[in-house]
C-alpha positions in Angstrom: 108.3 90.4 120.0 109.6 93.5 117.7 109.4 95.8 120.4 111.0 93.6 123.0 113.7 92.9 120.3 114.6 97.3 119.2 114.8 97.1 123.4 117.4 94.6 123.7 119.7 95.7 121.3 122.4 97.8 122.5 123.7 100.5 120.6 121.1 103.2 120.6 118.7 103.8 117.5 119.8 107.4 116.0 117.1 110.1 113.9 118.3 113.4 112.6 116.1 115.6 111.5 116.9 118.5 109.6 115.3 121.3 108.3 116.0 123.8 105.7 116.6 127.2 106.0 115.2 127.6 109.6 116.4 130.7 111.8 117.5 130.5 115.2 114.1 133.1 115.6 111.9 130.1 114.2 111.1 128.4 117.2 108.2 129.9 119.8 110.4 129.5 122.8 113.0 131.8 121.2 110.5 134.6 121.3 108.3 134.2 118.5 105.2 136.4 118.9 103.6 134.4 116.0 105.1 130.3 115.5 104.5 128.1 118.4 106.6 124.6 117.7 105.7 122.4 120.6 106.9 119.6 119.1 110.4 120.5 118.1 110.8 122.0 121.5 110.1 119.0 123.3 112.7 117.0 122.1 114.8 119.6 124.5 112.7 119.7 127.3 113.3 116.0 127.3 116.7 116.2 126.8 118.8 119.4 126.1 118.3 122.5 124.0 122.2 123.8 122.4 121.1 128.2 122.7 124.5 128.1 120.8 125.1 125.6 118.3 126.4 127.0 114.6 125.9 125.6 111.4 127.7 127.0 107.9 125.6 129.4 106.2 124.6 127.6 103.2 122.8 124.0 102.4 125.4 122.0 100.8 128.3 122.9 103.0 126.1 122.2 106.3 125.0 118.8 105.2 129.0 118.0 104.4 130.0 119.2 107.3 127.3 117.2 109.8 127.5 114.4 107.5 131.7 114.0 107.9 132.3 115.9 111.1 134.9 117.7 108.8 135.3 121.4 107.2 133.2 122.0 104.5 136.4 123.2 102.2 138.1 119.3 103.3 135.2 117.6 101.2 135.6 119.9 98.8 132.4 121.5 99.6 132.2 125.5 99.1 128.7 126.7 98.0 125.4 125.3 97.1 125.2 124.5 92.7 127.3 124.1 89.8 130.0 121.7 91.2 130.6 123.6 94.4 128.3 121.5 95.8 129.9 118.0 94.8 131.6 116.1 98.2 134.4 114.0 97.3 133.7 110.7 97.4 136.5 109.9 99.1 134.7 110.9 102.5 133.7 108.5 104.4 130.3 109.8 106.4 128.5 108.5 109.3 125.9 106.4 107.2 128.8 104.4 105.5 130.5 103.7 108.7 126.9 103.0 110.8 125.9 101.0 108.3 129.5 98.6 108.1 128.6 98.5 111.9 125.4 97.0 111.2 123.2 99.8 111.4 120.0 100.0 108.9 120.5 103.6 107.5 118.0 106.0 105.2 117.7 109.4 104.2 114.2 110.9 103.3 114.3 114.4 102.0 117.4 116.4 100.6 120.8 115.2 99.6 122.4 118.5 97.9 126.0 116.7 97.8 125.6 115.5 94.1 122.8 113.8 92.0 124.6 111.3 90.4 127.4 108.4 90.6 129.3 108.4 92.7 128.2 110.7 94.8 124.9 109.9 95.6 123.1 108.9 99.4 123.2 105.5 98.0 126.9 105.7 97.0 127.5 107.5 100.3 126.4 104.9 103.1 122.5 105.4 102.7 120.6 101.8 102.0 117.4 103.8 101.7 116.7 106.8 100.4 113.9 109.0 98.8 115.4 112.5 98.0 114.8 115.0 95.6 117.4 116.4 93.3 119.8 119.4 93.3 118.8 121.6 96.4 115.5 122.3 96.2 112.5 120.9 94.1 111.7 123.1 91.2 115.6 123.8 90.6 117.0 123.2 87.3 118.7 119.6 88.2 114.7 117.9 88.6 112.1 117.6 85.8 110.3 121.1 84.6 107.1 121.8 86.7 108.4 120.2 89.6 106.8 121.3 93.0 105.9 120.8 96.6 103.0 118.9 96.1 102.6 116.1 93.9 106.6 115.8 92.9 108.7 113.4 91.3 111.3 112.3 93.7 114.3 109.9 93.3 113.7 106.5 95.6 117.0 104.8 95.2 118.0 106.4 92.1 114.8 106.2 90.2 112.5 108.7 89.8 109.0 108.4 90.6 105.8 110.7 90.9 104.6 110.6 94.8 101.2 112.2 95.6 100.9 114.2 98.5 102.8 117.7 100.0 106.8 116.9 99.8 107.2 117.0 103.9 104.5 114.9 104.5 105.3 112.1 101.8 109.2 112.6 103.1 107.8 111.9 106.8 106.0 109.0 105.9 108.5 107.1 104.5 110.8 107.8 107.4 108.1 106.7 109.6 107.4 103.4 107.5 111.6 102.8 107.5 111.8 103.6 111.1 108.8 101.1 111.7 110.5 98.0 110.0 110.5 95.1 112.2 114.4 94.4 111.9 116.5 93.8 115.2 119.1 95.9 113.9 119.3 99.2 115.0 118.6 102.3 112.4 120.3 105.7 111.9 117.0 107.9 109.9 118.0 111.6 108.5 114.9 113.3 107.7 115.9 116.4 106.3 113.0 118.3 105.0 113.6 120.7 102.2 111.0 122.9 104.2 110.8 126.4 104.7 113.2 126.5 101.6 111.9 128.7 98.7 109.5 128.2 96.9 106.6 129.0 99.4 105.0 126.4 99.3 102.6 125.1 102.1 99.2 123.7 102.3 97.0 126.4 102.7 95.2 125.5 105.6 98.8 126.2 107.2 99.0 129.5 106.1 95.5 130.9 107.1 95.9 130.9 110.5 99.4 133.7 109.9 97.4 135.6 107.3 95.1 136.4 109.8 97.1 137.7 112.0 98.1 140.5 109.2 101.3 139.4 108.8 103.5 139.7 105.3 102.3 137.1 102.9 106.0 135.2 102.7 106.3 134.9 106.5 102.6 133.4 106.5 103.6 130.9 103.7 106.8 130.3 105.9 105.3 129.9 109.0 102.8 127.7 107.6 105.6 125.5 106.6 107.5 125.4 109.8 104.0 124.7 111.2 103.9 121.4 108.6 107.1 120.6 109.8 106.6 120.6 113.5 102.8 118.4 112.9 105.3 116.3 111.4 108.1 116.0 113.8 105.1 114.9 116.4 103.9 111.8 114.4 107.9 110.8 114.3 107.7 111.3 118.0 104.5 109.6 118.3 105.2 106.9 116.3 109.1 106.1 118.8 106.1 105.4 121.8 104.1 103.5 119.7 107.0 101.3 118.8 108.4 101.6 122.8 111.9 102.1 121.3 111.4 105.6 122.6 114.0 105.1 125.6 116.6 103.8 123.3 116.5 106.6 120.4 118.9 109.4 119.9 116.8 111.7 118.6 118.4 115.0 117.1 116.7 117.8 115.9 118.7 121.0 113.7 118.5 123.3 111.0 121.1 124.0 108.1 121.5 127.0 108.0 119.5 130.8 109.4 116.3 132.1 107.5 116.5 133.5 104.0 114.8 136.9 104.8 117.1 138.8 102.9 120.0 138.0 101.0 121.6 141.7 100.6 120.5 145.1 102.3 118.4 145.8 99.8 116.3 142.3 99.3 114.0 141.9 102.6 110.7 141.8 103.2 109.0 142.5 107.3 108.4 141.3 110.0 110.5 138.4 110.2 111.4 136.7 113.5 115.3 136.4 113.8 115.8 136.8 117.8 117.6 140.1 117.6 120.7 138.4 115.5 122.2 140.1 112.7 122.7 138.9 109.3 120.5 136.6 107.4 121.1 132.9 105.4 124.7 133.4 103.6 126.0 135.4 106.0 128.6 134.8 108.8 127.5 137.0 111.3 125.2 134.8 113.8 121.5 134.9 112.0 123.3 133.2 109.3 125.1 130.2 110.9 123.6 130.1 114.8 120.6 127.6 114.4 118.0 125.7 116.6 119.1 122.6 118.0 117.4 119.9 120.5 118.5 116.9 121.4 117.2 113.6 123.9 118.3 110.2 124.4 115.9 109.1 127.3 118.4 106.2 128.3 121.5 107.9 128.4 120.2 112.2 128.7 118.9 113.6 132.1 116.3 116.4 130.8 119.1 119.3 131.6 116.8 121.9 129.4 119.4 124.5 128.6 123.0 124.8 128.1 124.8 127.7 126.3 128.1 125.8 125.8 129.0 126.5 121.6 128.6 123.2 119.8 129.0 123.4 115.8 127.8 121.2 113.0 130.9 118.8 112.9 130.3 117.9 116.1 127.3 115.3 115.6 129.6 112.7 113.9 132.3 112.0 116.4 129.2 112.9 119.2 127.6 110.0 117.8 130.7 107.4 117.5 130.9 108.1 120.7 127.1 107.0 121.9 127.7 103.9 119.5 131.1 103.1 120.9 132.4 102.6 117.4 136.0 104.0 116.9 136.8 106.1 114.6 138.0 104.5 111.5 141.7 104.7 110.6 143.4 107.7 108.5 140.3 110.1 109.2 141.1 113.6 110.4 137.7 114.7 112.2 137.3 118.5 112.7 134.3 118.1 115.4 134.9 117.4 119.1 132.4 114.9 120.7 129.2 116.3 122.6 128.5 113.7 124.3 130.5 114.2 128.0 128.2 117.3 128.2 125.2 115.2 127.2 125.9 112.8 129.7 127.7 114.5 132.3 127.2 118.2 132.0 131.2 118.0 131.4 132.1 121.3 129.5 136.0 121.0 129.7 137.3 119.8 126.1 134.6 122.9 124.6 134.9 125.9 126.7 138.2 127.3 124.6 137.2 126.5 121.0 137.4 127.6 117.6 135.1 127.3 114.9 135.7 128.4 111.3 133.3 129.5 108.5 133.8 130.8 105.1 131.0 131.0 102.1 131.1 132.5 99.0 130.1 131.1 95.3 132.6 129.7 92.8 134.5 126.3 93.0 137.6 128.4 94.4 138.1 129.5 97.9 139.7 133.0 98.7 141.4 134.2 101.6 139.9 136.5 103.9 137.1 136.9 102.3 133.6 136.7 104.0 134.6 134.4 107.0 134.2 134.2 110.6 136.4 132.7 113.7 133.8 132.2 116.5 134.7 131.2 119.7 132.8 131.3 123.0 133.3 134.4 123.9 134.8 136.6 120.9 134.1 136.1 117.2 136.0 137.8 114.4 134.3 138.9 111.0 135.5 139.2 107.7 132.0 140.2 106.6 130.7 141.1 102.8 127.2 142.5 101.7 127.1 139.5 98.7 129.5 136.8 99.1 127.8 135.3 95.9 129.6 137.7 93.9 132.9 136.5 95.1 133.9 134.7 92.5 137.4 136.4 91.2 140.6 136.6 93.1 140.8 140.3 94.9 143.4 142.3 94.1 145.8 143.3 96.6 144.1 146.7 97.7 140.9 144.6 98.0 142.7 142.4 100.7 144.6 145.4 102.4 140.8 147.2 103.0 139.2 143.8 104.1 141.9 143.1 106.6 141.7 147.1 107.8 138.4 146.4 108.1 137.9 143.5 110.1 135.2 143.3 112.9 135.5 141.5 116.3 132.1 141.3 118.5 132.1 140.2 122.1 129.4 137.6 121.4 128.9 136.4 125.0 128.4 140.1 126.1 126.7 141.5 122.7 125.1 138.6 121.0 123.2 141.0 118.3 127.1 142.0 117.1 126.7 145.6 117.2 129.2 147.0 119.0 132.7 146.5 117.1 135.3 146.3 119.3 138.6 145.5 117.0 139.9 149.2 117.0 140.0 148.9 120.8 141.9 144.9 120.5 144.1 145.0 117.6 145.6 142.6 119.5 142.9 139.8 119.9 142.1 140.5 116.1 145.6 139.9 115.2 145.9 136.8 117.0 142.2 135.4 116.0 143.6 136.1 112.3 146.9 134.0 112.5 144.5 131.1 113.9 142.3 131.8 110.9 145.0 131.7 108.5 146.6 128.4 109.5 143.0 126.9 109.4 142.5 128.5 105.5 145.9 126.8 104.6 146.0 123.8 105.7 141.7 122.5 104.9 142.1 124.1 101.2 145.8 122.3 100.5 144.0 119.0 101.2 141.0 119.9 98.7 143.4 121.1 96.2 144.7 117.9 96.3 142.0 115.8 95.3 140.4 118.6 93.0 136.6 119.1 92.0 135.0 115.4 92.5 134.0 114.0 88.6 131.0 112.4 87.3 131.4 109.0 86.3 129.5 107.9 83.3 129.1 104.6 82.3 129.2 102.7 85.6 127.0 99.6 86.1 125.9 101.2 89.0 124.6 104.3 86.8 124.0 103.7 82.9 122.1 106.3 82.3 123.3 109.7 83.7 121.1 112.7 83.6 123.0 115.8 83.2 121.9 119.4 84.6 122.4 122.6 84.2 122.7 122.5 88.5 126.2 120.7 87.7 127.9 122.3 85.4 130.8 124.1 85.5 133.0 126.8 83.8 134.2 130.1 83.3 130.6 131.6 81.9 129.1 129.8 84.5 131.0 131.6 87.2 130.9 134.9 85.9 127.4 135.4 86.1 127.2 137.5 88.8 129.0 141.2 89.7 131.7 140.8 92.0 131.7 143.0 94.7 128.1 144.0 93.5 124.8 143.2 94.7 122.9 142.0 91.5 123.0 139.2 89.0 123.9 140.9 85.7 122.7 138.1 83.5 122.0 134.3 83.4 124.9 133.0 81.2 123.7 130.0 79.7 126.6 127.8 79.1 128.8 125.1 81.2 130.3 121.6 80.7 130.3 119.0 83.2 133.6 117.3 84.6 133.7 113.7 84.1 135.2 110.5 84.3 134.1 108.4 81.6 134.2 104.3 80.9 134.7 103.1 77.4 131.9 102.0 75.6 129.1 103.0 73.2 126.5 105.3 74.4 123.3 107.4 73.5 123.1 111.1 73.9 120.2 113.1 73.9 120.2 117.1 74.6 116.6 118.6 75.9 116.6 122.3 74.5 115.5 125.1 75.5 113.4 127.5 72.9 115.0 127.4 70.3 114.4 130.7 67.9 115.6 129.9 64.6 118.3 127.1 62.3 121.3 125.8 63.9 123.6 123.5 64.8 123.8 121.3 68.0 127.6 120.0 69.3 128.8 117.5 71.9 132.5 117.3 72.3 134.8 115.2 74.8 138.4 114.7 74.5 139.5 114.3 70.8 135.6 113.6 69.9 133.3 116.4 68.2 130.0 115.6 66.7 127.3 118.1 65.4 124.0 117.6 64.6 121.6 120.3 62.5 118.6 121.7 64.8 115.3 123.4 63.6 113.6 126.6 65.3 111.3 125.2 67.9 113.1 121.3 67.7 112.8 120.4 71.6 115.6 117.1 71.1 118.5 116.3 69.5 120.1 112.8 69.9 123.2 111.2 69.2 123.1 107.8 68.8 125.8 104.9 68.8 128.3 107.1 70.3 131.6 105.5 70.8 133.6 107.3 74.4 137.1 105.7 75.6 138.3 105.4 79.0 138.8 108.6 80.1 138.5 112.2 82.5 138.1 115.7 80.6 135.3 118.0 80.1 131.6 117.0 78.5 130.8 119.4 76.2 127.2 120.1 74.6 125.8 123.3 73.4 124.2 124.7 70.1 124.8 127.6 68.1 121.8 129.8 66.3 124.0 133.4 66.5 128.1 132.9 67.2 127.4 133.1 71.1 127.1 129.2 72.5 123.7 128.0 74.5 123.9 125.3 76.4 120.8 122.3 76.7 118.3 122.3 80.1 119.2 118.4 80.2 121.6 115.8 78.6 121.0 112.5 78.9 124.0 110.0 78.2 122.9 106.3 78.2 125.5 103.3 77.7 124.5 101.0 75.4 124.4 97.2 76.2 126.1 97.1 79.5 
């Protein structure tokens, strides 16, 4: 009866699933002499493989971008921790408008758009979720000791210990949400924090790549890619078993391209990246050009191949469009819909397209700095050896030197981008720039506008808000790294958090790190500043009965043993009898 029932329906069932950190190179069909991923690649040979789809080169901005079929900069999106990462919750994603559509939706995996209110899955559209914190587990926004196996994950805002390796309990939850007996239809992003650092896999994964001799991190990576693909066979399986197989969009991506290096002097050999250049956080293609398969037995012919561009901000208006649900009013979508070439093998609205990328770290975007315009055929680089130290506006002969410098690439003749061609097309680089220029304008003016999304404390839908060091913000926090350089100085260890408080008596409690010798411990918010003495090796300090108005500003907690500010690992803020 369920299975006759997930037939009848109409609009198609929809599964995303996404991995993390997962080069173009990463796949055996790309020429891989060591992975084989039959699993992943048969969602193609069932349907289509995208050679050139592009993501953004970082984790947050990816995940805004699919999520809202908008620039990443838009959401206000511009890097992957301390409030860079936060999405403005004024977006309105494909889960919230599937789900007011009457679409069951769940997420199983990673978020990285904000761990608490309101910018949670839940608060964003998701009915279901089981995701870890910050972007990766083991950060500084989940418990100490976190790791792969065994973790303590958040299942709809509480945290929980799961047994088991993170991709497999991730799966099976997916698996036991997709197998619900409900006559609705579902929309299921599994988006695996695999082959993320930290390396770690199973070992019986691993075994099999450290005896082919290869370097101990790309074992421990293939061995998770290898977890991944056992994984996306029992979703697979489990669609047949069901016999909703026919009637299942069934996408499968990556974020971003490997992290095999992050600067020219951080790698380590024999890594697989399929002759592209650059690495995760870069702009040129090994950075942003990532795997992507796609079938949808009822409405796809298997095509196998097609090399027309697609990008990230495509899948939400791609997948309107195979719901038939129009878009909803006042929403400017970046992303052009897929699915006429799906369908039809109808390439007209995507062979002259542009698509925009920009990373760096810091809450601020800059101009000209570290982007790409791709197209089909040419692509234009602004490129920079570590775009996490651009955190300071240039100066003027800065700019003048990046804009001398610029590269263009013929990508459809010379996809490795070695052969720099904007000397010998000033005038293709010239207009390419002007394009890239009104883009820049006009997507940060709208984030200006809204400014950094805030934390809300004291919400019935959140009373107790855990606070991070993976949120904060601030000037010490930004100038941690060199700019222009290719090395973290030091670790500053001080930030506030941006809030948005409700009035009302709360509880505070600050989690210290080692702590030396005598001091004193400080909270302060608008006109409020309380202190509280510390002893040398105190772990805790808690304010109690704490009255806060109605109000937005900066949350303030740090302690003082020297004249130099530390800031807590944790602060915990808990409204009292809501």
């Amino acid at each position: 009866m369920y299975s006759l029932n997930i037939q009848a329906q109409e609009k198609p069932n929809i599964i995303i699933m996404m991995t993390d950190d997962q080069g173009y190179g990463d796949i055996g069909s790309h020429g891989n002499p060591y992975l084989k991923t039959p699993h992943m690649e048969s969602i193609g040979e069932k349907g289509i493989e995208m050679t050139h789809f592009f993501a953004y080169p970082n984790c947050s901005a990816s995940r805004a971008a699919m999520l809202t079929g908008r620039y990443p900069y838009r959401t206000g999106v511009t890097a992957v921790t301390q409030v860079d990462h936060f999405m403005n919750t004024q977006e309105t994603t494909i889960a919230e408008v599937l789900a007011n559509h009457g679409y069951r939706t769940g997420i199983f995996g990673k978020w990285h758009l904000g761990d608490n209110a309101p910018m949670r899955p839940t608060d964003q559209g998701f009915q279901e979720a089981l995701v870890h914190k910050g972007g990766g587990i083991g950060q500084a926004a989940g418990p100490a000791g976190n790791t792969y196996f065994n973790p303590v994950l958040e299942h709809n805002n509480k945290s929980k210990k799961y047994k088991g390796y993170c991709d497999d309990i991730f799966t099976d939850a997916a698996i036991n949400f997709i197998s619900k007996k409900n006559s609705a239809p579902f929309f299921t992003y599994l988006a695996t924090n695999l082959p993320h650092f930290p390396l770690q896999v199973p070992e019986k994964r691993a075994i099999p790549y450290r005896n082919m001799g290869l370097h101990e991190d790309n074992a421990l990576t293939y061995g998770m890619i290898d977890n991944i693909d056992y994984n996306v066979g029992r979703v697979l399986k489990q669609l047949k078993i069901l016999g909703i197989e026919d009637n299942t969009i069934v996408i499968f991506l990556s974020d971003n391209g490997p992290r095999h290096r992050r600067t020219k002097n951080d790698s380590y050999p024999g890594r697989w990246v399929a002759n592209l250049r650059g690495t995760k956080t870069s702009v040129y293609d090994a950075g942003i050009r990532v795997p992507f398969f796609v079938k949808w037995p009822k409405a796809i012919a298997s095509q196998n191949k097609t090399s027309t561009m697609g990008a990230i901000i495509d899948l939400f208006p791609t997948l309107l469009d195979a719901t038939k649900i129009k878009l909803p009013n006042n929403i400017h979508i970046d992303g052009k819909s897929l699915l006429p070439l799906w369908t039809k093998n109808d390439t007209i609205n995507l062979k002259s397209r542009d698509f925009f990328v920009q990373m760096h770290y810091g809450p601020t975007p800059f101009k000209y700095m570290h982007f790409t315009l791709r197209t089909p055929k040419y692509k234009l680089v602004s490129p920079h050896n570590f775009p996490h130290g651009i955190v300071h506006q240039p100066t003027d002969n800065i700019l003048k030197n990046v804009l001398k410098n610029l590269e263009l690439y013929d990508v459809e003749n010379d996809p490795s981008e070695r052969i720099n061609i904007a000397k010998i097309h000033p005038e293709i680089v010239n207009n390419m720039l002007e394009r890239y220029d009104h883009w820049f304008d006009e997507v940060t003016e709208e984030r200006d506008a809204r400014g950094i999304q805030r934390i809300h404390i004291g919400t019935k839908a959140q009373p107790v808000v855990n606070l991070s060091r993976f949120d904060w913000g601030g000037p010490r926090v930004i100038s941690r790294f060199d700019y222009g350089g290719a090395r973290v100085i030091e670790e500053n260890q001080l930030g506030y958090w941006q809030v948005k408080t409700t009035k009302g008596f709360y509880s505070v409690t600050l989690d210290l790190p080692e702590v030396q010798v005598d001091g004193l411990a400080h909270i302060k918010f608008n006109n409020l500043h309380l202190t509280a003495p510390i002893k040398a090796g105190q772990k805790q300090v808690i304010f109690n009965t704490i009255k806060l108005p109605t109000a937005t500003g900066n949350f303030h907690a740090y302690f003082k043993t020297e004249r130099l500010a530390t800031g807590p690992l944790f602060v915990t803020i808990e409204r009292l009898n809501i």
